[in-house]
C-alpha positions in Angstrom: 27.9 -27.3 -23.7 25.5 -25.5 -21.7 26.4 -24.0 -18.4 23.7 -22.2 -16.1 24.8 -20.5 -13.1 22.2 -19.0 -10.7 23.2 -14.9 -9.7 21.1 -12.9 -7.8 21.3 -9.1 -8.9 19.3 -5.8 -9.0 19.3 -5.8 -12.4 20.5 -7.9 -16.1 23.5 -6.1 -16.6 25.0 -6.6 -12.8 23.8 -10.7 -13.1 25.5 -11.1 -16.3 29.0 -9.6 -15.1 29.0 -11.6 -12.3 28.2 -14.8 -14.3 30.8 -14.6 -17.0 33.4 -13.7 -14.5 32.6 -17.0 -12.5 32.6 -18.9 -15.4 35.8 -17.3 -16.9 37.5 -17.5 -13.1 36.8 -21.3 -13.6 38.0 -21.5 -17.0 41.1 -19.9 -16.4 41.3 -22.3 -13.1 42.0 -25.9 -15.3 44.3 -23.6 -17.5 42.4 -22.8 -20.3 42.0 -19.5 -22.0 39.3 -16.9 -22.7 40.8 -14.8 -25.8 37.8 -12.1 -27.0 35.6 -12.2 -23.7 35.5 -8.5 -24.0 34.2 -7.8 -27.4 31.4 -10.6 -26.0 31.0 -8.4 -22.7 30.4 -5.4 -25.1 27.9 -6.9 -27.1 26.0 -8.4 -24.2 25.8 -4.5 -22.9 24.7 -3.4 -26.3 21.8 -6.3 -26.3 20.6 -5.5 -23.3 20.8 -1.6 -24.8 23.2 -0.3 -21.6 25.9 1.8 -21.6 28.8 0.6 -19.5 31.0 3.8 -19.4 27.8 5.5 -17.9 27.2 2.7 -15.5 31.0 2.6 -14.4 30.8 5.9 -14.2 27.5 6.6 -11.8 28.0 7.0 -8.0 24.8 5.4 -7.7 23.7 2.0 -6.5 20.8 1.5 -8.7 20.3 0.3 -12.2 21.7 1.4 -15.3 19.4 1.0 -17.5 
């Protein structure tokens, strides 16, 4: 299955967040399950060579890369 889901965001990391949690929201919506989404969301981040903890932790509104 391929799903494609169009985001607009500053950045990759920002676009990809939101895109997983509409696709997961929807999953969870028929009542199906999303066990290790998390370890995914982690490797995503360390792909696209960001840091999340720095990023969640930054006041700032601009990219964390």
């Amino acid at each position: 299955m391929v799903v494609r889901l169009g985001v607009e965001a500053e950045d990759a990391l920002p676009a990809r967040q939101v895109g997983v949690t509409a696709l997961r929201a929807a999953i969870h919506s028929v009542g199906d399950g999303t066990p290790g989404w998390e370890e995914m969301i982690e490797r995503m981040a360390q792909d696209l060579r960001i840091d999340i903890d720095a990023c969640d932790k930054s006041d700032e509104s601009t990219s964390c890369t």
